[in-house]
C-alpha positions, 0 to 999 in steps of 0.5 A: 939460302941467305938473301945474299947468297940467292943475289950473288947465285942470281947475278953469277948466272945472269953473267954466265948468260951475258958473258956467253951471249958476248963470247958469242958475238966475238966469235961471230967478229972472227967469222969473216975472216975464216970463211975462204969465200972470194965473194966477200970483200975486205971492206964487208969483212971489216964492217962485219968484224968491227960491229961485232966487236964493238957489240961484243965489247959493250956485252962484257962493258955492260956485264962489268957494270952490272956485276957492280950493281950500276942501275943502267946495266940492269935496264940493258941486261933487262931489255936484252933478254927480252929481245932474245926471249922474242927472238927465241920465241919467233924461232920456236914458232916458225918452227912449230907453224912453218909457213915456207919451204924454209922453215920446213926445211929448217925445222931442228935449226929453228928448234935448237935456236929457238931453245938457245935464246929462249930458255937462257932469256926467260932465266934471265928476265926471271932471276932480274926480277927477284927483289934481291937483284932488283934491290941491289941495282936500285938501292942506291943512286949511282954517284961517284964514290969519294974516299975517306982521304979525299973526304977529309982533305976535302973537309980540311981544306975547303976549296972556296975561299969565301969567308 
């Protein structure tokens, strides 16, 4: 496989990741709203529902802006799946050296989320890390980008005027 296919397989599944993680927290948005509990409030239900949506937002913001190849997005994406490798990883082992009544009692829970943070994290952190993701983030500097036109319009016509 070519240096551009592996980039471009590695960034599609690191987006599959991410674009999972953030459909995830929408779902987690709508959950309070369709939960028949008459113990929680509309003002809980709206804090609740607001900072998943704006978590989810910023998930599939930063996945846009990593997909371009913004150096910031990678460093997000970085330490995001690095919490979810430790999260999974907690997960995993409470569930292996349970030390309550709850984590006895929960021991396939823990198993199944311990696995769903931990394998899709570890690909992820794994495949950031080949030079070719690598080098597409930091190869160039993240600058505006001006067009051709605006370039020899700006060459024709010198905004100071100066001589």
């Amino acid at each position: 496989m070519s240096q551009v296919g592996i980039e471009r397989a590695a960034v599609a599944v690191i987006s599959l990741f991410a674009a999972m993680l953030a459909a995830l927290l929408s779902f987690y948005a709508l959950f309070p709203w369709t939960v028949g509990a008459p113990d929680i409030a509309v003002g809980q239900r709206l804090v609740l529902s607001g900072s998943m949506s704006v978590l989810a937002t910023a998930g599939f913001f930063t996945l846009v802006q990593f997909i371009r190849g913004r150096r910031w997005a990678w460093w997000i994406v970085f330490i995001a799946a690095a919490m979810a490798l430790a999260f999974g990883m907690l997960c995993l082992w409470c569930a292996f050296f349970p030390t309550n009544y709850f984590e006895r009692s929960q021991t396939a829970f823990l198993l199944l989320a311990g696995l769903m943070f931990a394998v899709p994290a570890a690909i992820t952190g794994m495949l950031l890390n080949l030079p070719q993701v690598r080098g597409r983030c930091f190869r160039n500097p993240t600058r505006p980008r001006i067009s051709r036109a605006l370039a020899s319009a700006a060459i024709d016509y010198p905004l100071s005027t100066n001589h």
